[in-house]
ROKOL-983605 format. One record per atom (N, C-alpha, C): residue in three letters; x, y, z. Coordinates in steps of 0.1 Angstrom, whole numbers, plus 5000, padded with zeros to 4 digits. Example, Ala and Ser with C-alpha at 12.3 -4.5 7.8 and 13.67 -1.06 7.14 Angstrom:
% ROKOL-983605
Ala513249435078;Ala512349555078;Ala513249675078;Ser512849785071;Ser513749895071;Ser512950005079;
***
This chain:
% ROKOL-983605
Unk623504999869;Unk623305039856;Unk622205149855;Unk621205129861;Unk619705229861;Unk620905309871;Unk621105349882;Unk621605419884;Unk622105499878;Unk623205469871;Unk624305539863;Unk623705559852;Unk622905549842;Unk621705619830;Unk620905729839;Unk620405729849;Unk619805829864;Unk620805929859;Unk622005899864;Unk622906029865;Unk623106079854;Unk623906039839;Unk623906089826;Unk622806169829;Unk621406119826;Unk620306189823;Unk620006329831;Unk620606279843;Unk620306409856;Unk621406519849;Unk622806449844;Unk623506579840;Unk623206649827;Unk622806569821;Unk622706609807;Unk621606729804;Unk620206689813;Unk619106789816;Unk620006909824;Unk620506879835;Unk621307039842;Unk621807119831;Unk622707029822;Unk623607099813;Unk622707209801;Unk621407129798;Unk620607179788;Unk619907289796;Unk619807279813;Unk619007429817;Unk619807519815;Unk620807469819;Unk622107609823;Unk622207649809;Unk622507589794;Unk622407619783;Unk621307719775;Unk620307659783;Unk618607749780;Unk619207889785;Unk619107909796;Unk619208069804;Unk620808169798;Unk621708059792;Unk622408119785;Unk622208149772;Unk621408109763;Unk620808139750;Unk619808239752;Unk619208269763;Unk617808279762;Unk616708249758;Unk616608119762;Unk615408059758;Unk615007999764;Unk613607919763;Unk613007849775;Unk613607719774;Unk613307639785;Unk614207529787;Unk613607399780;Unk612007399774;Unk611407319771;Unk611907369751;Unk611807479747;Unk613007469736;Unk614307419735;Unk614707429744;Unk616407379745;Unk616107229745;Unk615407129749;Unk615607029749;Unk615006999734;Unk613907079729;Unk613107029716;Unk614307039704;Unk614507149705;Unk616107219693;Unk617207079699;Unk617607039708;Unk618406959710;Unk618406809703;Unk617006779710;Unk616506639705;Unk616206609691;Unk615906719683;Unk616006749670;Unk616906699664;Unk618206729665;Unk619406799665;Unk619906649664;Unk620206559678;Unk620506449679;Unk619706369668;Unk619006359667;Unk617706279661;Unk618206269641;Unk618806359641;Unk619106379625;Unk620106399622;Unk621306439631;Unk622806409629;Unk623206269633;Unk622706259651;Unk623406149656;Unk624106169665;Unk624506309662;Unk625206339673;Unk624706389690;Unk625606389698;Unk625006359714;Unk624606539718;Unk623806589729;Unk623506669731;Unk624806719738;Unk625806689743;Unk627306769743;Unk627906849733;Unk627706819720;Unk628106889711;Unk627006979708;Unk625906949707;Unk625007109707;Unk625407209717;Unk625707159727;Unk626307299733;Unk627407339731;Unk628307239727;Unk629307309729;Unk630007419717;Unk629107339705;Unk628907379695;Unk628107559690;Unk627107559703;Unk626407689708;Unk625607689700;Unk625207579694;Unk624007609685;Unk622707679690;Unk622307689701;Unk620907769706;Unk621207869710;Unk622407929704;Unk622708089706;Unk622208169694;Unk621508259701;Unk621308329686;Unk621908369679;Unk623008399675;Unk623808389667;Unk624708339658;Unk624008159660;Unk624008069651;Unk623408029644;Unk623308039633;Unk622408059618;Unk622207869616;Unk620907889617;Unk620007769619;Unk620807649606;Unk620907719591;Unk621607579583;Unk622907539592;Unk623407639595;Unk624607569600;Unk624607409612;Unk623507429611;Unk623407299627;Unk623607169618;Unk623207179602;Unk622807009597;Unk624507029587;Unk625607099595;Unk626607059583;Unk627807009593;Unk627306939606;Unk628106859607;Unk627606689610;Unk628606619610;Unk627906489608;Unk628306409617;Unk627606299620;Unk628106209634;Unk629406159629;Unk630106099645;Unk631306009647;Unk631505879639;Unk630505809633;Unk630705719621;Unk630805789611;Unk629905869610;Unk629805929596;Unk631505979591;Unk631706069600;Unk633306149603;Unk634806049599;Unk634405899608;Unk635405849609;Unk635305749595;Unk634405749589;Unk634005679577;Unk634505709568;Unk634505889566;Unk635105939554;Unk636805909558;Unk636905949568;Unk638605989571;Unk639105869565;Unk638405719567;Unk639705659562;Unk639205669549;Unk638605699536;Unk638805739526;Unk640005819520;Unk639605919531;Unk640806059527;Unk642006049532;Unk642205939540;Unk643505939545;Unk644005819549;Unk644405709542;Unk644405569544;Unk645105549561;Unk644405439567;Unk645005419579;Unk646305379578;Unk647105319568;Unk648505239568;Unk649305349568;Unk649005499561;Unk650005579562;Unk649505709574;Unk648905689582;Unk648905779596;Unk650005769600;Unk650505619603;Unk652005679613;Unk652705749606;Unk653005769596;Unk653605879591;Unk654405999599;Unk652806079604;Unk653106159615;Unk652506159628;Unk652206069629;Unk652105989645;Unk653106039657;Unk654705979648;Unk655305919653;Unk656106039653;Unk656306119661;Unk657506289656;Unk658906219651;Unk659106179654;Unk660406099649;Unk660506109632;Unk659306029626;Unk659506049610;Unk658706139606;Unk657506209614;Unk657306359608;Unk657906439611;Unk659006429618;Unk660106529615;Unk660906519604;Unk661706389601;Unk662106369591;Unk661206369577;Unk660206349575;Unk659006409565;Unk659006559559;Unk658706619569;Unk658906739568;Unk660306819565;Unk661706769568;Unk662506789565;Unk663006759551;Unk662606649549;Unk662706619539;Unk661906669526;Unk660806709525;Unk659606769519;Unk660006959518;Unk661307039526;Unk661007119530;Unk660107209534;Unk659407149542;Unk657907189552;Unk658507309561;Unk658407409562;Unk658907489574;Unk658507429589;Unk659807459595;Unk659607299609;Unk660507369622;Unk660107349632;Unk661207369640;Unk662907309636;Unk664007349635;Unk664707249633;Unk664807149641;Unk665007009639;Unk665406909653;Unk666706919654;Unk667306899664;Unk668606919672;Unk668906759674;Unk668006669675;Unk668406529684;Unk667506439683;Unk668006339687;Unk667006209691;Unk667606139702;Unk667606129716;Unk668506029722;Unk667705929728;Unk668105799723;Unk668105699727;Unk669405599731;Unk669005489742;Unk670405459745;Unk671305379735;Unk670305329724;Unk671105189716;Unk671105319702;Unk670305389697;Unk670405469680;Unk670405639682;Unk670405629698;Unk670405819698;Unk671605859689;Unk671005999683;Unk671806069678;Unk671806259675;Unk672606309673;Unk672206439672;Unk672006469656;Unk672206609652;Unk671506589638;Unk673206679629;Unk673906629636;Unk675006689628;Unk675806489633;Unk675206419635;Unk675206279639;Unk676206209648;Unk677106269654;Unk677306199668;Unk676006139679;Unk676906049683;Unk676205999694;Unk675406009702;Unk674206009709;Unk673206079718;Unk672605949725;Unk673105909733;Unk672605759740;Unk673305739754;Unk673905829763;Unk674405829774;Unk674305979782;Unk674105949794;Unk673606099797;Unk674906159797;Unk675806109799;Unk677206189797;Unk677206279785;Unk677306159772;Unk676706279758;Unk675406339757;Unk674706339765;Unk673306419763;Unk673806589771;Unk674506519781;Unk675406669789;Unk676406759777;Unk677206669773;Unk678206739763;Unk677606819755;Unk676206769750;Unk675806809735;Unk675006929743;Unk674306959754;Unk673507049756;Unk674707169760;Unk675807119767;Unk676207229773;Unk677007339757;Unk676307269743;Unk677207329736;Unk675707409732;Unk675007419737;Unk673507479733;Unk673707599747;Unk674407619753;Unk674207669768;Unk673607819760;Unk672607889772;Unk672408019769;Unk671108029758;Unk670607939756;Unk669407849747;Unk668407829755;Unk667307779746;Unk666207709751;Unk665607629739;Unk665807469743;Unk665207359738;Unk663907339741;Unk663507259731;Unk662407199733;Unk662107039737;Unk661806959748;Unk661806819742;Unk660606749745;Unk660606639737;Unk659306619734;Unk659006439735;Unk658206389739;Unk658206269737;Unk657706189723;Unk658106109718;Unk657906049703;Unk656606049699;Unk655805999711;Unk654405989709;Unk653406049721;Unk652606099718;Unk652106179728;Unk650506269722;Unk650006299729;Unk649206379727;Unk648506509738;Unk648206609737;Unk647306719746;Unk648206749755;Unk650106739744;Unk650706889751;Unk651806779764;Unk651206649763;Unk651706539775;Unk653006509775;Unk654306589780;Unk655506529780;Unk656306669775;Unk655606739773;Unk656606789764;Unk656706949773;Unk658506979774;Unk658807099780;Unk659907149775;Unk659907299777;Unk660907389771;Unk661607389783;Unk663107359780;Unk664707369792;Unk665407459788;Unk665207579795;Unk666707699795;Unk667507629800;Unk668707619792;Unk670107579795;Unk670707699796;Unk671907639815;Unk672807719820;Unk674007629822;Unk675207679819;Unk676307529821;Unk677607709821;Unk678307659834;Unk679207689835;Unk680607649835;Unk680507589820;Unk681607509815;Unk681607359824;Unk681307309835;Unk681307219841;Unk680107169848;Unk678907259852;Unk678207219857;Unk677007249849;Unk675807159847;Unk675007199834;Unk673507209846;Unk672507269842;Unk671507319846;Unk670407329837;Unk669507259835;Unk668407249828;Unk666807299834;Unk666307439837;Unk665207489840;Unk664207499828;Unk662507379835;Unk661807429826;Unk661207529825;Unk661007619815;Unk659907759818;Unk658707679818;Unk658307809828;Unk657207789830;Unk656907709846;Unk657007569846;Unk657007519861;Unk658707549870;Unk659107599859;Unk661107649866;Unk661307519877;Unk661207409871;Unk661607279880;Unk663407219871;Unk664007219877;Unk665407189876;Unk665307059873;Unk666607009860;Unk666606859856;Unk668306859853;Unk668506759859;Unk670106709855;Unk669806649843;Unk670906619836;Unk670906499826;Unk670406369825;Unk670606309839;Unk669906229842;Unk668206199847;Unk668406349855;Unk667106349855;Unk665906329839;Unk666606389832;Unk665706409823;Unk665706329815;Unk666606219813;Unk666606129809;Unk665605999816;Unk665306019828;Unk664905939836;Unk663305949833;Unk662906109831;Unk661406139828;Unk661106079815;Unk661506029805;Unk661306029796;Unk661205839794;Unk661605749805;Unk661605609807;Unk660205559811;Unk659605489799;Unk658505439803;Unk658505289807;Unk657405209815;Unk657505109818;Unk658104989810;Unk659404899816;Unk659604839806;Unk660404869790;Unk660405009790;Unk660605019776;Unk662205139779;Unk663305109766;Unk664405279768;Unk663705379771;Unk664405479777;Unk663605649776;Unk664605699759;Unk663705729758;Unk663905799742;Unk662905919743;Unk663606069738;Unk663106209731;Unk663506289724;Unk662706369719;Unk663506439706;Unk663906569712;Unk664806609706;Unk665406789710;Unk665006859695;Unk664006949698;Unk664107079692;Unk664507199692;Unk664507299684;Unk664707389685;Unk663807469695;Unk663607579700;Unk662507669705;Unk662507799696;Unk660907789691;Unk660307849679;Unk660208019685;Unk660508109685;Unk660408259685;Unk659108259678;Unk657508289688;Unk656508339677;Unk656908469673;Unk656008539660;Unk655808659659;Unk655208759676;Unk655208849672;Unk655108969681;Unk653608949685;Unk653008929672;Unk651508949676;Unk650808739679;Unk651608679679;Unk651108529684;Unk651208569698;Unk652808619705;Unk653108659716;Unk652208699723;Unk652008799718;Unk650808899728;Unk649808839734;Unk649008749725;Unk647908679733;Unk648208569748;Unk649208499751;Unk650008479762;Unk651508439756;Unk652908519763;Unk654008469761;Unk654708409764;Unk654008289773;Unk654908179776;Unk654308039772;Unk653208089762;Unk653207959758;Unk653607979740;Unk653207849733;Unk653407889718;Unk651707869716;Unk651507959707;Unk650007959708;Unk650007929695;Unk649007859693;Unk649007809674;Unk647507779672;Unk647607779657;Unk646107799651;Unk646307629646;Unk645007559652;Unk644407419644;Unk643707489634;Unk644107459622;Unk643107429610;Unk643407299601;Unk641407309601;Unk641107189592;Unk641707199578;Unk641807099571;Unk642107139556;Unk642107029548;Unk641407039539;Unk640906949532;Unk641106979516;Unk641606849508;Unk641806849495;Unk640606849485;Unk640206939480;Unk638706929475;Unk638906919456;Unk640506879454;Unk640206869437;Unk642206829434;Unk642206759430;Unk643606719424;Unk644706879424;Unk645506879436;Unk646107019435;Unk645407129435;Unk644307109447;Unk643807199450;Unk643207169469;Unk643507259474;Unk643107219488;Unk642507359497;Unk641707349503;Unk640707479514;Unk640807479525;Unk641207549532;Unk640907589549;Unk639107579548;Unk639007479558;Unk637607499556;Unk637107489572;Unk638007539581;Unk637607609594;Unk638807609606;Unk638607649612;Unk640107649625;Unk639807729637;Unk640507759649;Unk640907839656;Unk642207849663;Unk642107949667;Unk643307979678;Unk643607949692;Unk644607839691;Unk644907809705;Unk645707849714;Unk645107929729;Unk646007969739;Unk646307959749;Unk647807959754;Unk647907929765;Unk647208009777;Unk647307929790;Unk647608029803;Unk648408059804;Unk648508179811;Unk649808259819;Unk650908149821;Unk652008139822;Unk653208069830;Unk652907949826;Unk652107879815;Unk652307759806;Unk652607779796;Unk653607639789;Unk654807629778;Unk653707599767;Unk652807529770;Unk652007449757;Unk650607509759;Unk650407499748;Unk648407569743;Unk647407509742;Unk647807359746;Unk646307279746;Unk645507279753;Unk643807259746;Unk643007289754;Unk642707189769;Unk643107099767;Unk643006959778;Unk644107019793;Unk644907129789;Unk645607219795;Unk645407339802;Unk643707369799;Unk643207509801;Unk643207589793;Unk643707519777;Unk644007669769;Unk642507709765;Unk642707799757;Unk641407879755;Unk641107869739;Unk640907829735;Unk640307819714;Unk639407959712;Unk639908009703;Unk639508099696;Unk639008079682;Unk638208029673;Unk637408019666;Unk638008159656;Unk638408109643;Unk638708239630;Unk637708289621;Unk637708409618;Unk636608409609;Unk637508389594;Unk637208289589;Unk637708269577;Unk638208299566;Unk637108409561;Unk637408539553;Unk638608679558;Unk637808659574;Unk639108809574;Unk639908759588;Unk640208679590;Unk641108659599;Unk640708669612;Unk639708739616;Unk639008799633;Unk639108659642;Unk639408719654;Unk639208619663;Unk637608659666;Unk636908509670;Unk636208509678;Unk636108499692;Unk634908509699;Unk635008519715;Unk635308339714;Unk636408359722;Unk637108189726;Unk636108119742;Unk636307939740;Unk635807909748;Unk637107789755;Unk637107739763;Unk637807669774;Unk637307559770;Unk637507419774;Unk637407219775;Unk637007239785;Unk636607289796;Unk636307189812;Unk634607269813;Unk634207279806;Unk632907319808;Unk632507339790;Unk631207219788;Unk630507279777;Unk630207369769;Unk630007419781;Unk629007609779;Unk630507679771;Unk630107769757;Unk631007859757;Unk631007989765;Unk632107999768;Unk632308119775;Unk632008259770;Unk632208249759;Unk632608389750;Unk633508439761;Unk634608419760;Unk635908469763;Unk636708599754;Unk636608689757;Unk637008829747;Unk638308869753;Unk638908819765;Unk640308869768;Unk641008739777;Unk642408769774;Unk642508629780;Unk642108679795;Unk641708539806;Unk641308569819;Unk642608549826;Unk643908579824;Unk644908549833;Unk645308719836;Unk645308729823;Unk646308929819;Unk645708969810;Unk644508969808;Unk643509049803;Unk644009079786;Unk645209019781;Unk645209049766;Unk644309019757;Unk643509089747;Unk642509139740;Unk642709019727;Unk641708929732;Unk641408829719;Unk640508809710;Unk638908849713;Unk638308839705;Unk638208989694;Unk637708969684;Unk638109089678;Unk639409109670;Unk640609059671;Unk642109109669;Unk641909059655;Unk642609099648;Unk642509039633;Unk644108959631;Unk643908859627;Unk645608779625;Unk646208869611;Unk647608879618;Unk648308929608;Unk648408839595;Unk648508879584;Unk649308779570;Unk648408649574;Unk647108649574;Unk646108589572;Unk645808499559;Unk646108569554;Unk645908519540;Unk647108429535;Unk648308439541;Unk649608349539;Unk649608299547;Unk648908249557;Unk648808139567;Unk647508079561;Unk646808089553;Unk645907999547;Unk646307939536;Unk647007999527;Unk647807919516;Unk649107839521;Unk649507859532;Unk650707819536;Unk649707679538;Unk648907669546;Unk648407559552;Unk647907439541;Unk647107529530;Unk646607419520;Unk648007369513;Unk649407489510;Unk650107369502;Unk650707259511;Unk650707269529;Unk651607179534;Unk650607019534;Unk648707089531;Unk648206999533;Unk648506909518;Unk648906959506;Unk649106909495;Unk650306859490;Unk651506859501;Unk652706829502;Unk652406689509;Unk651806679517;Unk652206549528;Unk651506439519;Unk652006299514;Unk651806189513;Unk651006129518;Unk649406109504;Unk648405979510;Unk647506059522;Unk647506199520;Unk647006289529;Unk645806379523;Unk645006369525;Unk643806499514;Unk643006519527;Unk643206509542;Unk642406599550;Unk643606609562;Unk643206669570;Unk644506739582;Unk643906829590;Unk643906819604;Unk644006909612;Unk645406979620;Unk645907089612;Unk647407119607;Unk647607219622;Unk648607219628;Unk648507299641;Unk649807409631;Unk649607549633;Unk650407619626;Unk650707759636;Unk651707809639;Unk652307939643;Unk653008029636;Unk652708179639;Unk653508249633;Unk654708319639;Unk655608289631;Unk657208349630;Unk657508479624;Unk658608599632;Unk658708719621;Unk659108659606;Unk659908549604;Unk660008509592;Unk659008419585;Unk657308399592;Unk656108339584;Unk656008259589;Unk654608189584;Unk654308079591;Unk654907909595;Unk655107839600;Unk655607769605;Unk654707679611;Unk654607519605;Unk654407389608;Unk654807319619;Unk654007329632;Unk654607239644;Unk654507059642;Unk652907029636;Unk652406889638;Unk651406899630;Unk650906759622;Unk650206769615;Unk649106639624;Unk647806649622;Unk646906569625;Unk646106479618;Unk646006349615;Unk645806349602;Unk644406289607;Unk644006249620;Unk642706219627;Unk642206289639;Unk642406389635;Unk642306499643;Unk640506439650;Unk640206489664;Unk638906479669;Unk638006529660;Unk637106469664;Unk635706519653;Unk635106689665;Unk635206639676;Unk634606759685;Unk634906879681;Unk636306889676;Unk637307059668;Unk636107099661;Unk634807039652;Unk634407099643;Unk633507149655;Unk632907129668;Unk632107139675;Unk632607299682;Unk634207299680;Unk634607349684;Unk634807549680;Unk635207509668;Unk635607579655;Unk634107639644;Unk633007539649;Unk632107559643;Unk632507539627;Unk633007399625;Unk633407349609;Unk632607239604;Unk632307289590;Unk631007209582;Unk631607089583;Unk632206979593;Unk632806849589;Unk632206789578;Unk630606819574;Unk629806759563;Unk631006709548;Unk631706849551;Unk632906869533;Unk633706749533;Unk633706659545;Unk634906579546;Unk633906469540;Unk632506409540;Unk631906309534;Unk631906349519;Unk631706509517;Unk631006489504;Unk632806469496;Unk633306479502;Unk635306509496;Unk635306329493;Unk634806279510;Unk634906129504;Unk634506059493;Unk633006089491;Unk632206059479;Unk632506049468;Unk633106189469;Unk633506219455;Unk634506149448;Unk635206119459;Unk637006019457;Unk636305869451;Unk635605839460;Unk634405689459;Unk634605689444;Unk633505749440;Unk633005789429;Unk633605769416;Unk635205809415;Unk636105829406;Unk636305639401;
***
C-alpha cells in the first residue's frame, strides 16, 4: 500500500513538472494553483491539467465553474431520473425512440437475433443464411453494425458489401479484415449469451466533417442542458476526430477533441486521451488537415438542432448529444444521458450549470 501511494505521488508530481514547463511557470506554482484547485472543487490534480488550467490562457474564474464527481453525479440524477437512462443505453430502443420522435437518425436496416431478429421492412433476421440473403440485397453498400450495448467506439464496424449473386463478402473499412456471415455473426456472441447486432445505414458526412479525417465519422459531443420549461442551451462541446484509416472518433481510440468556441463555431487547438498534457493539436497529426481555427459550417443550426433533440427526448433536461453533419443537416448518432464528467475537463464546460439547473428543479 505505502508503496503504491509512493508511486501515485511520484506520478502525479512528474505530471505537475512537465505541466509547469508547459505553462510556463515555476513548478512550486503549479503545485500551489493545483492544490488550491483540488482543495475547493474536490476535484483531483488530473483534471487541472487536463483541463489546462495553468495555461495562460485560461481565465482564472473559469477554474471554480466546474464541480466535483459527487457534486456532478448528484445533480444528474435530478435532471435525469435513473429509471429512464435505459432508454438510450440500449441502441435497440434509442433507435426506436428516435424513430419514433422523428429525431434525424441513421436509418436502421436490422436487428438479428437468433430467437426475434428482424429486418425493418420485418422479415426474419435470426440465421446466418437470412443475414446473407438480406445483405446480399444491400450489395455495393456500406453498413454499419453495432453492438446493443457498448461504449468508446467497442464493437462497432462499417462492412462494404460485395456479393456476386452467390458468394457474399463483407470487408471492414478501415482494418479491410473479411467476414462471412457467420463470421460476423460469431463476433458479435458473447459469453453464455445469443450474438445479437444492429444494421445501420452508413451516414455520408458533409464535405467539410470529411475533411478533418475521412475514414472516420467525426462528430461533435455537446453538452446540453434544459435551463427553463421549453427552453434548452449548448453550454459547451467539441469535436471528435478520427485517425487516419479508423471507422470511429473516439477518444479512448486516439481520436483527437477539438473544443468549439461557442459563439462562432472555431475549432480550438485539439488534445488526445493518452496523455494529460494538452497538446494544442492545430492539424490533424496523420495528414496534416487544418483543425484548429476552421469555423463549422451552419453552426448555429447545429446548436438549435441539438437543444430541440435535447427537448424532444423523455425525462431528459441534460445530455451529452454526439451530433454530425450531413449535406442534408445535422444528424443525431447517440444521445448520452451520463455522459463522463472529465468531457467538461475536456471541452472546458461550466459543469457548475448542471447543479444550479438541479436546484432550481429542487426548488419548484
Amino acid at each position: 500500500m505505502i508503496s503504491g501511494n509512493y508511486k501515485r505521488l511520484s506520478d502525479t508530481l512528474k505530471m505537475l513538472r512537465k505541466e509547469a514547463k508547459l505553462a510556463g511557470i515555476s513548478f512550486s506554482k503549479m503545485v500551489w494553483q493545483t492544490c488550491m484547485f483540488c482543495m475547493k472543487t474536490r476535484l483531483g490534480p488530473r483534471y487541472f491539467v487536463v483541463a489546462g488550467m495553468a495555461r495562460k490562457n485560461f481565465k482564472e474564474a473559469d477554474k471554480w465553474l466546474h464541480i466535483s464527481a459527487r457534486e456532478y453525479y448528484n445533480a444528474l440524477d435530478k435532471l435525469n431520473p435513473p429509471l429512464y437512462r435505459k432508454l438510450t443505453q440500449s441502441k435497440l430502443s434509442e433507435k426506436a425512440l428516435y424513430q419514433l420522435l422523428h429525431i434525424p437518425t441513421a436509418p436502421m436496416l436490422g436487428y438479428f437475433h437468433p430467437v426475434v431478429g428482424v429486418t425493418k421492412s420485418g422479415e426474419a433476421l435470426q440465421t446466418a443464411k437470412s443475414l446473407r440473403q438480406f445483405l446480399q440485397k444491400l450489395n455495393g453498400s456500406t453498413v454499419m453494425v453495432k453492438p446493443l450495448e457498448g461504449f468508446g467506439g467497442t464493437g462497432v464496424l462499417a462492412l462494404a458489401i460485395r456479393s456476386d449473386g452467390e458468394e457474399l463478402q463483407l470487408q471492414s473499412v478501415g482494418e479491410q479484415q473479411l467476414y462471412s456471415a457467420e463470421q460476423l455473426i460469431s463476433a458479435y456472441q458473447r459469453n453464455g449469451m445469443q450474438p445479437e447486432f444492429m444494421l445501420e445505414a452508413y451516414i455520408q458526412q458533409s464535405a467539410q466533417f470529411a475533411s478533418f479525417n475521412p475514414s472516420s465519422l467525426n462528430t461533435l459531443r455537446l453538452w446540453v442542458l434544459e435551463t427553463a420549461p421549453d427552453q434548452a442551451e449548448v453550454i459547451g462541446g467539441y469535436l471528435r476526430i478520427g485517425r487516419a484509416g479508423k471507422v470511429i472518433d473516439n477518444a479512448s481510440a486516439g481520436g483527437i477533441m477539438c473544443p468549439v468556441n461557442l459563439v462562432t463555431g472555431e475549432l480550438q487547438p485539439g488534445l488526445i486521451k493518452k496523455t494529460p498534457h494538452r497538446d494544442d493539436i492545430c492539424q490533424h497529426p496523420d495528414h496534416g488537415a487544418p483543425l484548429a481555427g476552421v469555423v463549422l459550417e451552419q453552426w448555429l443550426q447545429i446548436k438549435q438542432f441539438a437543444e430541440k433533440v435535447l427537448l424532444t427526448l423523455p425525462h431528459t433536461r441534460f445530455a451529452g448529444l454526439d451530433i454530425t453533419m450531413t449535406e442534408q443537416g445535422p444528424l443525431l448518432i447517440e444521445s448520452n444521458v451520463a455522459p463522463d464528467k472529465d468531457g467538461a475537463a475536456h471541452g472546458n464546460i461550466p459543469s457548475i450549470k448542471l447543479q444550479f439547473a438541479a436546484r432550481k428543479l429542487c426548488a419548484k
